[in-house]
C-alpha positions as CSV (number, residue, x, y, z in Angstrom):
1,X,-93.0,-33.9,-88.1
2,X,-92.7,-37.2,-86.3
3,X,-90.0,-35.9,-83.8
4,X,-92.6,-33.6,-81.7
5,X,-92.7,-33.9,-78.5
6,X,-96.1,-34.0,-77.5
7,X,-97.3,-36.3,-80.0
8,X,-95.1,-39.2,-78.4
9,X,-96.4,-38.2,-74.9
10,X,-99.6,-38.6,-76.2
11,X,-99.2,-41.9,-77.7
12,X,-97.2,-43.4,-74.4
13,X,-100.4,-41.9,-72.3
14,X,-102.8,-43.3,-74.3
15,X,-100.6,-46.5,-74.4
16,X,-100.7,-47.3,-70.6
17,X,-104.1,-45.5,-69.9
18,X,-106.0,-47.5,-72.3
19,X,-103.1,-50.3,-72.3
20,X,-106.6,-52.8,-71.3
21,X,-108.6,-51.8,-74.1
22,X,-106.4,-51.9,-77.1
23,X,-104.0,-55.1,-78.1
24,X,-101.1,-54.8,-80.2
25,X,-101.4,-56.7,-83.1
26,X,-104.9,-56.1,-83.7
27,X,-105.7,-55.5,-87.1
28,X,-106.7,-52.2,-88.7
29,X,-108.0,-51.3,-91.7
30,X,-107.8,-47.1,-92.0
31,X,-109.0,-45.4,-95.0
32,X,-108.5,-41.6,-95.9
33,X,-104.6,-42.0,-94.2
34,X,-102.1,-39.7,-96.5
35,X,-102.9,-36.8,-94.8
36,X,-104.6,-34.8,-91.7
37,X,-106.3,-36.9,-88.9
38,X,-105.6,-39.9,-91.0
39,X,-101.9,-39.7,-91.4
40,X,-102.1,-39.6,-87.7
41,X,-104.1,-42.1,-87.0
42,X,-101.6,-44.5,-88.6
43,X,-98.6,-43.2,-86.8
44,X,-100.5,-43.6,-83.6
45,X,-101.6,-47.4,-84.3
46,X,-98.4,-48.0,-85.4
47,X,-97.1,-46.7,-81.7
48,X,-99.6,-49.3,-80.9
49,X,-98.2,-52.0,-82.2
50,X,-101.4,-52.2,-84.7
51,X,-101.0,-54.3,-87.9
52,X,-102.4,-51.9,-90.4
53,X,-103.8,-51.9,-93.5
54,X,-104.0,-48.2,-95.4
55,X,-105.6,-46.7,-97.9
56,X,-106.2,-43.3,-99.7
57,X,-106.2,-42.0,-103.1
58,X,-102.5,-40.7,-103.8
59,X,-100.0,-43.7,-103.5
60,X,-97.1,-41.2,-103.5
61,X,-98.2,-39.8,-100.1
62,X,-99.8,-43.5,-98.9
63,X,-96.0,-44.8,-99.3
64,X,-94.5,-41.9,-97.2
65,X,-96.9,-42.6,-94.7
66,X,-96.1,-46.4,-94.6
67,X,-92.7,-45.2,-94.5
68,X,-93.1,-43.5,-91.4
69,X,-95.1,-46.2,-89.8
70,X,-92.5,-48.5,-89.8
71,X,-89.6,-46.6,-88.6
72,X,-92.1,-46.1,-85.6
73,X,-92.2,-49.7,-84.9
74,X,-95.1,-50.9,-87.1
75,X,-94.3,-54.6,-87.8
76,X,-97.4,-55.1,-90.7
77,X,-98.7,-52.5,-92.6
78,X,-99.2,-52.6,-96.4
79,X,-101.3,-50.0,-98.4
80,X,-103.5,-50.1,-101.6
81,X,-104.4,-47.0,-103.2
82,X,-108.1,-47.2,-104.3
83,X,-110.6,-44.0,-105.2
84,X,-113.7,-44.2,-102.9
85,X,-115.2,-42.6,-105.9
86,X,-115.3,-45.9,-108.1
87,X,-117.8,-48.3,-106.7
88,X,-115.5,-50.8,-107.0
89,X,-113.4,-49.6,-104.7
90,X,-114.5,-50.6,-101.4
91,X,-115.0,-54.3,-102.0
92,X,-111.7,-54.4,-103.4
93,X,-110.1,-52.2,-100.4
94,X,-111.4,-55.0,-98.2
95,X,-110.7,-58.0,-99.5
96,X,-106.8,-56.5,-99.6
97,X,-107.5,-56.4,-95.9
98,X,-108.3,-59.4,-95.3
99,X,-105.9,-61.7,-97.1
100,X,-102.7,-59.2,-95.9
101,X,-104.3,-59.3,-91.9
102,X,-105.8,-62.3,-92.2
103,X,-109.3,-60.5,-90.5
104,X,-110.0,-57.2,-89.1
105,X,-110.2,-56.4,-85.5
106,X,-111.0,-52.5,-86.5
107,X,-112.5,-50.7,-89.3
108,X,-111.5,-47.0,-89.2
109,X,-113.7,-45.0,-91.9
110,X,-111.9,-41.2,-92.1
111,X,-112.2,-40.4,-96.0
112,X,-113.5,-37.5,-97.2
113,X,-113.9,-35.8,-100.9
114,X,-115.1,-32.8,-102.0
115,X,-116.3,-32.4,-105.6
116,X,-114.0,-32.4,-108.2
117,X,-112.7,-29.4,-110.3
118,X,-114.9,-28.9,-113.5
119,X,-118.3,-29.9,-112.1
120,X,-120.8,-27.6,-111.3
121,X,-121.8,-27.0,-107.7
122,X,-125.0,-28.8,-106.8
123,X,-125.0,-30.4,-110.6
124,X,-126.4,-34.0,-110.8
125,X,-123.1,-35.1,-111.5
126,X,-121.7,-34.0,-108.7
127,X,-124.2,-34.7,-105.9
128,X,-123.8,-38.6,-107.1
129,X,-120.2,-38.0,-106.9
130,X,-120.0,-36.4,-103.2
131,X,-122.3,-38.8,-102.1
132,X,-120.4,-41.9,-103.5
133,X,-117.3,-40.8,-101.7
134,X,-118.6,-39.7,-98.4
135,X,-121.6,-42.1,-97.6
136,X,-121.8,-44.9,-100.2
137,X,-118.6,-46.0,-100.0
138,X,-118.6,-46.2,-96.0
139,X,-122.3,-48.0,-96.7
140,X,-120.2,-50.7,-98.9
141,X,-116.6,-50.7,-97.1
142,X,-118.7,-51.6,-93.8
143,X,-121.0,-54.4,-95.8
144,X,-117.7,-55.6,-96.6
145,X,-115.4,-55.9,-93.2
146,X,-118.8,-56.8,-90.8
147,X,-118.3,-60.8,-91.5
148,X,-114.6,-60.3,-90.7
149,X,-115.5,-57.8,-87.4
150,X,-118.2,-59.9,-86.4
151,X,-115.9,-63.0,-85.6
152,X,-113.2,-60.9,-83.9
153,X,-115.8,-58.9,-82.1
154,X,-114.0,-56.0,-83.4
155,X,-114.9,-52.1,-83.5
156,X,-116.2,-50.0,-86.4
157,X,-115.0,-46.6,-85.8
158,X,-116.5,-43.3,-88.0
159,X,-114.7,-40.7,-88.3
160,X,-117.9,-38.1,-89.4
161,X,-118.5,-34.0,-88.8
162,X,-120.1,-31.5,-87.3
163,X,-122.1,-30.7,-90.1
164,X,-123.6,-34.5,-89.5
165,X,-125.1,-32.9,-86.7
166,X,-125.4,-29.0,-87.1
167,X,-126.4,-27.3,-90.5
168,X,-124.1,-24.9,-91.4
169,X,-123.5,-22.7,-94.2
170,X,-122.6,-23.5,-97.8
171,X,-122.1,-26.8,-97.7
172,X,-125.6,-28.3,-98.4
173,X,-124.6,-31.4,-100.5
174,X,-121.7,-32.7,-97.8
175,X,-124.3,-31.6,-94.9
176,X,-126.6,-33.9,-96.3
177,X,-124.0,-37.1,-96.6
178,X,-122.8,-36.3,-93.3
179,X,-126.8,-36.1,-91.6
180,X,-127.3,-39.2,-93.8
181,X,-124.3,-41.3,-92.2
182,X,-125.2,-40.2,-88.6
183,X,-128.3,-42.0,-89.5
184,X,-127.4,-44.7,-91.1
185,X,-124.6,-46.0,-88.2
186,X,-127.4,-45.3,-86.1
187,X,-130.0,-47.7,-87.2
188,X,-126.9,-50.2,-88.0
189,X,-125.7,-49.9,-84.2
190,X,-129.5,-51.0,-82.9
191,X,-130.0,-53.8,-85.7
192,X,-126.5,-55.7,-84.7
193,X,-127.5,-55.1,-80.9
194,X,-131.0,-57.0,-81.0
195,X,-129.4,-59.8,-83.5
196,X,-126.6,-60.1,-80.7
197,X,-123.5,-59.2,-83.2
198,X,-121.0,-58.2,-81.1
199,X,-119.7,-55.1,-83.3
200,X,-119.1,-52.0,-81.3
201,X,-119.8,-48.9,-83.6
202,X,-118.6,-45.8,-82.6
203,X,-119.4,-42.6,-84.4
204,X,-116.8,-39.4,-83.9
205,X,-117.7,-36.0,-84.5
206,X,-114.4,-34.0,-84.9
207,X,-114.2,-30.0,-86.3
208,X,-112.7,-29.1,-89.0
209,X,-109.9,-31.7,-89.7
210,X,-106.3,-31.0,-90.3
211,X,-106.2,-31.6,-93.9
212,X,-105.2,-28.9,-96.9
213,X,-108.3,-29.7,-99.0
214,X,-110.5,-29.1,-95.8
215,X,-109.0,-26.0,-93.9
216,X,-108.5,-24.6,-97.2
217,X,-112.0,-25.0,-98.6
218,X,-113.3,-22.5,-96.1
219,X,-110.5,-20.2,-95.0
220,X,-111.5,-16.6,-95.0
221,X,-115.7,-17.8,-95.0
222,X,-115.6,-19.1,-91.4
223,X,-114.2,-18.5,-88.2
224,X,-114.5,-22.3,-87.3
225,X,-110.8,-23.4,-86.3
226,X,-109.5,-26.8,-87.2
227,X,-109.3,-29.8,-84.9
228,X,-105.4,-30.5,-83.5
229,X,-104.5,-33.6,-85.8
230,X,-103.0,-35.5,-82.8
231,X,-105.1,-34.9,-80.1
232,X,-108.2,-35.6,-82.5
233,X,-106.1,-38.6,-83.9
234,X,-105.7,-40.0,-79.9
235,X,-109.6,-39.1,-79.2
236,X,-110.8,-41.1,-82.2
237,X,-108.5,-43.9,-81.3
238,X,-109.6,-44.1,-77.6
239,X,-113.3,-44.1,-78.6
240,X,-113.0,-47.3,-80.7
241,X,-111.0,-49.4,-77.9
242,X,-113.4,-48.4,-75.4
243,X,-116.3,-49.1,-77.2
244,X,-117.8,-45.6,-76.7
245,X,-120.8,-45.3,-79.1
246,X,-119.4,-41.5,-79.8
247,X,-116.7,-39.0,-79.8
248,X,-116.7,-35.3,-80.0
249,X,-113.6,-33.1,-80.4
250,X,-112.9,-30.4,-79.5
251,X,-115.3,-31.5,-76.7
252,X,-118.0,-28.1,-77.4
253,X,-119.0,-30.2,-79.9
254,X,-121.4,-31.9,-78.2
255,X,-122.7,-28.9,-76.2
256,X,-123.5,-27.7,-79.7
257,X,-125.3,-30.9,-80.5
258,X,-127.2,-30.9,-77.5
259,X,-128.2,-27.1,-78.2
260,X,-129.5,-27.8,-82.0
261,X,-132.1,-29.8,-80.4
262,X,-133.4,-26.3,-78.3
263,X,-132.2,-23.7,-81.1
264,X,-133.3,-26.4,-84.3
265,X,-133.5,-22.7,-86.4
266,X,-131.1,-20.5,-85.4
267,X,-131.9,-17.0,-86.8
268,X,-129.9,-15.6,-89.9
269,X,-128.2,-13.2,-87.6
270,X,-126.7,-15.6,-85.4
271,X,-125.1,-17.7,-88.2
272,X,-123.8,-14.3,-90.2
273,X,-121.5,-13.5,-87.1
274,X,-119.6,-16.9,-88.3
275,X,-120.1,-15.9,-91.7
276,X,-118.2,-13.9,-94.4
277,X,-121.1,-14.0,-96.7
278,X,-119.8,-12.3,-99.6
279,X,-116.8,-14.7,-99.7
280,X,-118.9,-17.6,-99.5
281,X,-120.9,-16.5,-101.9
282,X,-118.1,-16.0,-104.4
Protein backbone atom coordinates (compact mmCIF):
# COMPACT_ATOMS: atom_id res chain seq x y z
CA UNK A 1 0.00 0.00 0.00
CA UNK A 2 2.76 2.47 0.88
CA UNK A 3 4.99 1.52 -2.18
CA UNK A 4 2.66 3.21 -4.91
CA UNK A 5 3.86 5.26 -7.08
CA UNK A 6 1.75 8.05 -7.38
CA UNK A 7 1.19 8.57 -3.85
CA UNK A 8 5.02 9.56 -3.30
CA UNK A 9 4.79 11.84 -6.41
CA UNK A 10 2.15 13.39 -4.83
CA UNK A 11 3.65 13.99 -1.56
CA UNK A 12 7.16 15.29 -3.25
CA UNK A 13 4.77 17.76 -5.44
CA UNK A 14 3.00 18.94 -2.73
CA UNK A 15 6.37 19.10 -0.77
CA UNK A 16 8.12 21.68 -3.07
CA UNK A 17 4.84 23.45 -4.33
CA UNK A 18 3.63 24.31 -1.01
CA UNK A 19 7.31 23.88 0.53
CA UNK A 20 6.35 28.01 1.81
CA UNK A 21 3.23 27.18 3.43
CA UNK A 22 3.85 24.13 5.48
CA UNK A 23 7.00 23.67 8.08
CA UNK A 24 8.21 20.37 9.10
CA UNK A 25 7.97 19.89 12.53
CA UNK A 26 4.77 21.49 12.96
CA UNK A 27 2.60 19.82 15.19
CA UNK A 28 -0.57 17.87 14.19
CA UNK A 29 -3.17 16.57 16.01
CA UNK A 30 -5.43 14.16 13.41
CA UNK A 31 -8.38 12.37 14.62
CA UNK A 32 -10.36 9.61 12.65
CA UNK A 33 -6.60 8.30 11.23
CA UNK A 34 -6.80 4.20 11.10
CA UNK A 35 -8.39 4.16 7.96
CA UNK A 36 -9.51 5.99 4.53
CA UNK A 37 -8.64 9.72 4.16
CA UNK A 38 -7.32 9.63 7.59
CA UNK A 39 -4.76 6.90 7.33
CA UNK A 40 -3.56 9.10 4.53
CA UNK A 41 -3.48 12.05 5.89
CA UNK A 42 -0.90 10.74 8.42
CA UNK A 43 1.33 9.15 5.86
CA UNK A 44 1.39 12.34 4.07
CA UNK A 45 2.35 14.62 7.24
CA UNK A 46 4.65 12.21 8.09
CA UNK A 47 6.35 12.81 4.30
CA UNK A 48 6.10 16.23 5.72
CA UNK A 49 8.18 15.92 8.33
CA UNK A 50 4.94 16.70 10.68
CA UNK A 51 5.10 15.72 14.41
CA UNK A 52 1.87 13.97 14.78
CA UNK A 53 -0.33 13.16 17.22
CA UNK A 54 -3.19 10.33 16.16
CA UNK A 55 -6.22 9.23 17.23
CA UNK A 56 -9.14 6.87 16.30
CA UNK A 57 -11.16 4.29 17.96
CA UNK A 58 -9.28 0.79 17.19
CA UNK A 59 -5.78 0.88 18.66
CA UNK A 60 -4.89 -2.31 16.66
CA UNK A 61 -5.19 -0.32 13.40
CA UNK A 62 -3.92 3.19 15.14
CA UNK A 63 -0.57 1.19 15.85
CA UNK A 64 -0.22 -0.09 12.22
CA UNK A 65 -0.66 3.28 11.08
CA UNK A 66 2.05 4.73 13.47
CA UNK A 67 3.99 1.92 12.24
CA UNK A 68 3.95 3.16 8.88
CA UNK A 69 4.49 6.77 9.73
CA UNK A 70 7.67 6.17 10.94
CA UNK A 71 9.28 4.02 8.43
CA UNK A 72 8.28 7.09 6.20
CA UNK A 73 10.43 9.35 8.12
CA UNK A 74 8.03 10.59 10.87
CA UNK A 75 10.43 11.61 13.78
CA UNK A 76 7.22 12.29 16.59
CA UNK A 77 4.15 10.69 16.39
CA UNK A 78 2.38 8.96 19.32
CA UNK A 79 -1.34 7.79 19.31
CA UNK A 80 -4.11 7.50 21.95
CA UNK A 81 -7.12 5.59 21.18
CA UNK A 82 -10.19 7.45 22.49
CA UNK A 83 -14.15 6.94 21.28
CA UNK A 84 -15.53 10.36 20.13
CA UNK A 85 -18.59 8.83 21.42
CA UNK A 86 -17.73 9.34 25.20
CA UNK A 87 -17.80 12.98 26.15
CA UNK A 88 -14.90 12.60 27.76
CA UNK A 89 -13.08 11.90 25.03
CA UNK A 90 -12.07 14.99 23.33
CA UNK A 91 -10.70 16.90 26.37
CA UNK A 92 -8.73 13.98 27.07
CA UNK A 93 -7.57 13.56 23.19
CA UNK A 94 -6.18 17.02 23.56
CA UNK A 95 -4.52 17.39 26.45
CA UNK A 96 -2.40 14.00 25.12
CA UNK A 97 -1.59 16.50 22.42
CA UNK A 98 -0.37 18.90 24.12
CA UNK A 99 2.00 17.46 26.66
CA UNK A 100 3.52 14.89 23.76
CA UNK A 101 3.89 18.18 21.08
CA UNK A 102 4.19 20.52 23.42
CA UNK A 103 1.25 22.80 21.41
CA UNK A 104 -0.51 22.40 18.29
CA UNK A 105 0.29 24.12 15.13
CA UNK A 106 -2.80 22.07 13.34
CA UNK A 107 -5.96 20.54 14.31
CA UNK A 108 -7.19 18.14 11.69
CA UNK A 109 -11.00 16.99 12.54
CA UNK A 110 -11.75 13.80 9.91
CA UNK A 111 -13.86 11.36 12.39
CA UNK A 112 -16.87 10.02 11.37
CA UNK A 113 -19.47 7.35 13.09
CA UNK A 114 -22.43 5.95 12.00
CA UNK A 115 -24.83 4.50 14.48
CA UNK A 116 -24.08 1.59 16.14
CA UNK A 117 -25.58 -2.01 15.52
CA UNK A 118 -28.65 -2.62 17.79
CA UNK A 119 -30.20 0.92 17.80
CA UNK A 120 -33.01 1.79 15.99
CA UNK A 121 -32.69 4.14 13.04
CA UNK A 122 -33.85 7.61 13.95
CA UNK A 123 -34.42 6.33 17.76
CA UNK A 124 -33.60 8.96 20.48
CA UNK A 125 -30.73 6.98 21.38
CA UNK A 126 -29.26 7.05 18.47
CA UNK A 127 -29.69 10.65 17.15
CA UNK A 128 -27.73 11.68 20.61
CA UNK A 129 -25.29 9.17 19.67
CA UNK A 130 -24.61 10.29 15.84
CA UNK A 131 -24.65 13.67 16.92
CA UNK A 132 -22.02 13.18 19.72
CA UNK A 133 -19.58 11.67 17.34
CA UNK A 134 -19.96 13.84 14.34
CA UNK A 135 -20.62 17.44 15.71
CA UNK A 136 -20.23 17.55 19.53
CA UNK A 137 -17.16 16.12 19.77
CA UNK A 138 -15.55 18.49 16.96
CA UNK A 139 -17.53 21.39 19.07
CA UNK A 140 -15.42 20.16 22.23
CA UNK A 141 -12.03 18.88 20.48
CA UNK A 142 -11.89 22.52 18.90
CA UNK A 143 -12.80 24.26 22.54
CA UNK A 144 -9.99 22.34 23.59
CA UNK A 145 -6.85 22.90 20.99
CA UNK A 146 -8.01 26.92 20.20
CA UNK A 147 -5.73 28.21 23.33
CA UNK A 148 -2.89 26.11 22.02
CA UNK A 149 -3.70 27.17 18.01
CA UNK A 150 -4.18 30.61 18.96
CA UNK A 151 -0.49 31.09 20.20
CA UNK A 152 1.07 29.31 17.25
CA UNK A 153 -1.29 30.94 14.86
CA UNK A 154 -2.07 27.58 13.70
CA UNK A 155 -4.84 26.12 11.24
CA UNK A 156 -8.07 24.28 12.17
CA UNK A 157 -8.72 22.11 9.27
CA UNK A 158 -12.53 20.15 8.91
CA UNK A 159 -12.71 17.48 7.14
CA UNK A 160 -16.85 17.57 6.56
CA UNK A 161 -19.34 16.21 3.43
CA UNK A 162 -21.32 16.79 0.83
CA UNK A 163 -24.31 16.14 2.56
CA UNK A 164 -23.16 19.38 4.91
CA UNK A 165 -24.11 21.09 1.89
CA UNK A 166 -26.60 19.07 -0.36
CA UNK A 167 -29.50 16.98 1.12
CA UNK A 168 -29.46 13.77 -0.06
CA UNK A 169 -31.25 10.69 0.41
CA UNK A 170 -31.44 8.46 3.56
CA UNK A 171 -29.34 9.87 5.56
CA UNK A 172 -31.38 12.48 7.50
CA UNK A 173 -29.70 12.25 10.95
CA UNK A 174 -25.83 12.55 9.52
CA UNK A 175 -27.26 15.39 6.99
CA UNK A 176 -28.29 17.23 9.82
CA UNK A 177 -24.67 17.01 11.89
CA UNK A 178 -22.96 17.69 8.80
CA UNK A 179 -25.50 21.08 7.88
CA UNK A 180 -25.00 21.79 11.63
CA UNK A 181 -21.00 21.86 11.51
CA UNK A 182 -20.92 23.86 8.27
CA UNK A 183 -22.68 26.29 10.46
CA UNK A 184 -21.15 26.18 13.32
CA UNK A 185 -17.21 26.66 11.70
CA UNK A 186 -18.83 29.31 10.04
CA UNK A 187 -19.96 31.65 12.74
CA UNK A 188 -16.59 30.46 14.64
CA UNK A 189 -14.38 31.64 11.54
CA UNK A 190 -16.21 35.42 11.79
CA UNK A 191 -16.08 35.57 15.74
CA UNK A 192 -12.07 34.78 15.82
CA UNK A 193 -11.75 37.31 12.81
CA UNK A 194 -13.40 40.50 14.48
CA UNK A 195 -11.62 39.45 18.06
CA UNK A 196 -8.24 39.35 15.84
CA UNK A 197 -7.35 35.51 16.76
CA UNK A 198 -5.18 34.54 14.29
CA UNK A 199 -6.74 30.88 13.62
CA UNK A 200 -7.24 30.01 10.04
CA UNK A 201 -10.30 27.59 9.79
CA UNK A 202 -10.67 25.80 6.86
CA UNK A 203 -13.70 23.64 6.07
CA UNK A 204 -13.27 20.62 3.31
CA UNK A 205 -15.99 19.19 1.54
CA UNK A 206 -14.82 15.73 0.15
CA UNK A 207 -17.29 12.81 -1.56
CA UNK A 208 -17.66 9.84 -0.31
CA UNK A 209 -14.48 8.94 1.62
CA UNK A 210 -12.32 5.93 1.20
CA UNK A 211 -13.28 4.09 4.24
CA UNK A 212 -15.12 0.40 4.46
CA UNK A 213 -17.85 1.64 6.94
CA UNK A 214 -18.65 4.61 4.38
CA UNK A 215 -18.45 3.10 0.76
CA UNK A 216 -20.10 0.21 2.26
CA UNK A 217 -22.98 1.94 3.92
CA UNK A 218 -24.36 2.84 0.58
CA UNK A 219 -23.16 0.53 -2.17
CA UNK A 220 -25.83 -0.69 -4.38
CA UNK A 221 -28.30 2.65 -3.16
CA UNK A 222 -26.13 5.27 -4.91
CA UNK A 223 -24.28 5.87 -7.80
CA UNK A 224 -22.06 8.50 -5.87
CA UNK A 225 -18.28 7.25 -6.31
CA UNK A 226 -15.89 7.57 -3.54
CA UNK A 227 -13.16 10.35 -3.24
CA UNK A 228 -9.39 8.94 -4.21
CA UNK A 229 -7.93 8.63 -0.57
CA UNK A 230 -4.60 10.36 -1.67
CA UNK A 231 -5.48 12.93 -3.87
CA UNK A 232 -8.34 13.93 -1.22
CA UNK A 233 -5.68 13.31 1.56
CA UNK A 234 -3.04 16.00 -0.50
CA UNK A 235 -6.28 18.51 -1.20
CA UNK A 236 -7.24 18.60 2.51
CA UNK A 237 -3.61 19.01 3.42
CA UNK A 238 -2.98 21.95 0.97
CA UNK A 239 -6.14 23.80 2.10
CA UNK A 240 -4.93 24.03 5.80
CA UNK A 241 -1.27 25.37 4.90
CA UNK A 242 -2.62 27.83 2.66
CA UNK A 243 -5.12 29.09 4.81
CA UNK A 244 -7.98 28.53 2.26
CA UNK A 245 -11.26 28.98 4.15
CA UNK A 246 -12.62 25.68 1.97
CA UNK A 247 -11.90 22.69 -0.06
CA UNK A 248 -13.97 20.71 -2.38
CA UNK A 249 -12.99 17.36 -3.87
CA UNK A 250 -13.54 16.03 -6.42
CA UNK A 251 -13.71 19.76 -7.44
CA UNK A 252 -17.82 19.35 -8.89
CA UNK A 253 -18.39 19.58 -5.55
CA UNK A 254 -18.69 22.99 -5.42
CA UNK A 255 -20.50 23.41 -8.73
CA UNK A 256 -23.03 21.43 -6.90
CA UNK A 257 -23.00 23.79 -3.92
CA UNK A 258 -23.25 26.65 -5.93
CA UNK A 259 -26.33 25.00 -7.83
CA UNK A 260 -28.37 24.02 -4.43
CA UNK A 261 -28.65 27.65 -3.95
CA UNK A 262 -30.77 27.91 -7.78
CA UNK A 263 -32.32 24.25 -7.49
CA UNK A 264 -32.86 24.45 -3.31
CA UNK A 265 -35.80 21.55 -4.10
CA UNK A 266 -34.82 19.42 -6.65
CA UNK A 267 -37.89 17.40 -7.89
CA UNK A 268 -38.28 13.63 -6.80
CA UNK A 269 -37.49 12.58 -10.23
CA UNK A 270 -34.15 14.09 -10.42
CA UNK A 271 -32.90 12.52 -7.14
CA UNK A 272 -34.49 8.88 -8.08
CA UNK A 273 -32.05 8.64 -11.15
CA UNK A 274 -29.19 8.50 -8.23
CA UNK A 275 -31.45 6.39 -6.33
CA UNK A 276 -32.06 2.62 -5.87
CA UNK A 277 -35.12 3.29 -3.81
CA UNK A 278 -36.12 -0.11 -2.97
CA UNK A 279 -32.55 -0.88 -1.67
CA UNK A 280 -32.54 2.09 0.37
CA UNK A 281 -35.57 1.44 1.67
CA UNK A 282 -34.64 -2.01 2.91
Amino acid sequence: MLEEPGRGLGALFFTLYWDDNFDPGSRVLLTGASTGVGEELAYQYARLGAHLVLTATTEALLHKVVGNCRKLGALKVFYIAADMASPEAPQHVVQFALDKLGGLDYLVLNHVGGAPAGLRARSAKATRWLLQVNLLSYVQLTSCALPSLAASRGSLVVVSSVLGHVPAYFSSLYSAAKFALDGFFGFLRRELDVQDVNVAITLCVLGLRERTSATEGVRGIGSARAAAGPKAALAVIRGGATWASGVFYPWRFHLLCVLRGWLPHPPAWFIRQDLNVSIAAA
